[in-house]
LOGU-802267 format. One record per residue (C-alpha): y negated, z negated, x; residue number from 0. Coordinates in pm, whole numbers, plus 32768, in hexadecimal, padded with zeros to 4 digits. Each point is the difference from the previous one (the first is absolute). Example, Ala and Ser with C-alpha at 12.3 -4.5 7.8 and 13.67 -1.06 7.14 Angstrom:
<sites>
+------+------+------+-----+
!   c2 !   c3 !   c1 !  nr !
+------+------+------+-----+
! 81C2 ! 7CF4 ! 84CE !   0 !
! 7EA8 ! 8042 ! 8089 !   1 !
+------+------+------+-----+
</sites>
This chain:
<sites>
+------+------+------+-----+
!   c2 !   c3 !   c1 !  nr !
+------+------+------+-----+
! 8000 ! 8000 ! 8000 !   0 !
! 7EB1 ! 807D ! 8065 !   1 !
! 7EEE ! 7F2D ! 7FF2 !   2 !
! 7E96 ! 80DF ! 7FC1 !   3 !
! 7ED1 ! 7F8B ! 803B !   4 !
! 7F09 ! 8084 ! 7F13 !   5 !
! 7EE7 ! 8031 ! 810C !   6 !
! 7F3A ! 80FC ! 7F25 !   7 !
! 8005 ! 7EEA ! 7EEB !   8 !
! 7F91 ! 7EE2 ! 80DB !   9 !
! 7EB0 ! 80D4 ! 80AD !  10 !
! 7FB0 ! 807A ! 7E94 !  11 !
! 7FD2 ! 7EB5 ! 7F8D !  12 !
! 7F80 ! 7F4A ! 8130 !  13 !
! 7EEE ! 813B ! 7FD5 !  14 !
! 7FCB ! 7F92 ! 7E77 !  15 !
! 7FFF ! 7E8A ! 804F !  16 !
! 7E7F ! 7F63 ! 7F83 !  17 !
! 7FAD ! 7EC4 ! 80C4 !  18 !
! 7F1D ! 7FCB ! 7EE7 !  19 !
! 812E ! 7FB8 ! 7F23 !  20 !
! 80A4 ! 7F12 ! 8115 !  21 !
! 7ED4 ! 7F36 ! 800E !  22 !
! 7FF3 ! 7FF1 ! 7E8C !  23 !
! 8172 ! 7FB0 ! 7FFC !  24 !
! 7FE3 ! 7F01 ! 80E6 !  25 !
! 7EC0 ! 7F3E ! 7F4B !  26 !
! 80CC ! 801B ! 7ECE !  27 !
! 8120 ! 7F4B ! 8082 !  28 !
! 7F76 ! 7E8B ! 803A !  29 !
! 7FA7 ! 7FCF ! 7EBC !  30 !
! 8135 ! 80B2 ! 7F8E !  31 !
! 80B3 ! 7EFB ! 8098 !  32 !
! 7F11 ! 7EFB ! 7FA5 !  33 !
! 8038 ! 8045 ! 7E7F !  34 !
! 81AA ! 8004 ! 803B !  35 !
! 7FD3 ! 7EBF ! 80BB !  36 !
! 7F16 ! 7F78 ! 7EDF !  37 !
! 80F3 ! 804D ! 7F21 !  38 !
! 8134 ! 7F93 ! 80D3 !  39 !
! 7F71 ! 7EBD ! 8032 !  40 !
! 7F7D ! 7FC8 ! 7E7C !  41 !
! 8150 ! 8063 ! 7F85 !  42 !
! 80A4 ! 7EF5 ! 80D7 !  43 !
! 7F18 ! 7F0B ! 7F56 !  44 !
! 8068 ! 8064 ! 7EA4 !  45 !
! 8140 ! 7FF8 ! 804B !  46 !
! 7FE7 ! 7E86 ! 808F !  47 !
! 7F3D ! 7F9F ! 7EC8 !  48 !
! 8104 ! 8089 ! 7F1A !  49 !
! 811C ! 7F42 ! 80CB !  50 !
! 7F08 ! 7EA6 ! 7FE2 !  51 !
! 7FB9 ! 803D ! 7EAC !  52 !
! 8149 ! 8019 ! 7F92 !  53 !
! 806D ! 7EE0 ! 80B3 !  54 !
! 7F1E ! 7F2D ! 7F5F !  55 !
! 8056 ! 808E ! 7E9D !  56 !
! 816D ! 7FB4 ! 8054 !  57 !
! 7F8F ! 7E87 ! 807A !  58 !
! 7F40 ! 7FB2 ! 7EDB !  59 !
! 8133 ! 806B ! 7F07 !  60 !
! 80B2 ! 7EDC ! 7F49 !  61 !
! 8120 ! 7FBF ! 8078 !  62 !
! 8144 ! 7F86 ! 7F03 !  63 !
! 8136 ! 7F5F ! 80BB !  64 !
! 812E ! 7FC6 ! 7F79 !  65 !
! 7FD0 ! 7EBF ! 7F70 !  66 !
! 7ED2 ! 80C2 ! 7F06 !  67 !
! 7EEA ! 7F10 ! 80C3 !  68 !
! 7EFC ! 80B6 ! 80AE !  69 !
! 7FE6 ! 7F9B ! 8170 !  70 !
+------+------+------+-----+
</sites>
C-alpha cells in the first residue's frame, strides 16, 4: 500500500489560509472555554444541591418501625 501525499492539496490551502480568521479563531476561543467551564462548574453545583436537597427531604420523612411508634 502506497501512501500519497496530496502536495497540490496542502500548497492550495496553505495559499487560501487568512490569518485574519486565525486571529479571530483564536480570540474566540477563551471565552469559548470560559462559557463550557461556566457551565461545567454551575452544573456541578446543581447537581450537589439536588443530592443535599434530597437528603434532607429523605431526613425529615417520618419514620414507622415495626412496633407502629414513630422514632
Amino acid at each position: 500500500m502506497a501512501l500519497s501525499i496530496p502536495v497540490e492539496r496542502i500548497e492550495r490551502q496553505a495559499r487560501e489560509a487568512d490569518p485574519r480568521r486565525a486571529v479571530l479563531t483564536a480570540l474566540l476561543f477563551v471565552p469559548f472555554v470560559l462559557g463550557w467551564l461556566v457551565r461545567r462548574a454551575w452544573m456541578g453545583l446543581v447537581y450537589l444541591w439536588s443530592a443535599v436537597v434530597a437528603g434532607w427531604q429523605e431526613a425529615a420523612r417520618p419514620r414507622v418501625t415495626e412496633g407502629g411508634s414513630d422514632e
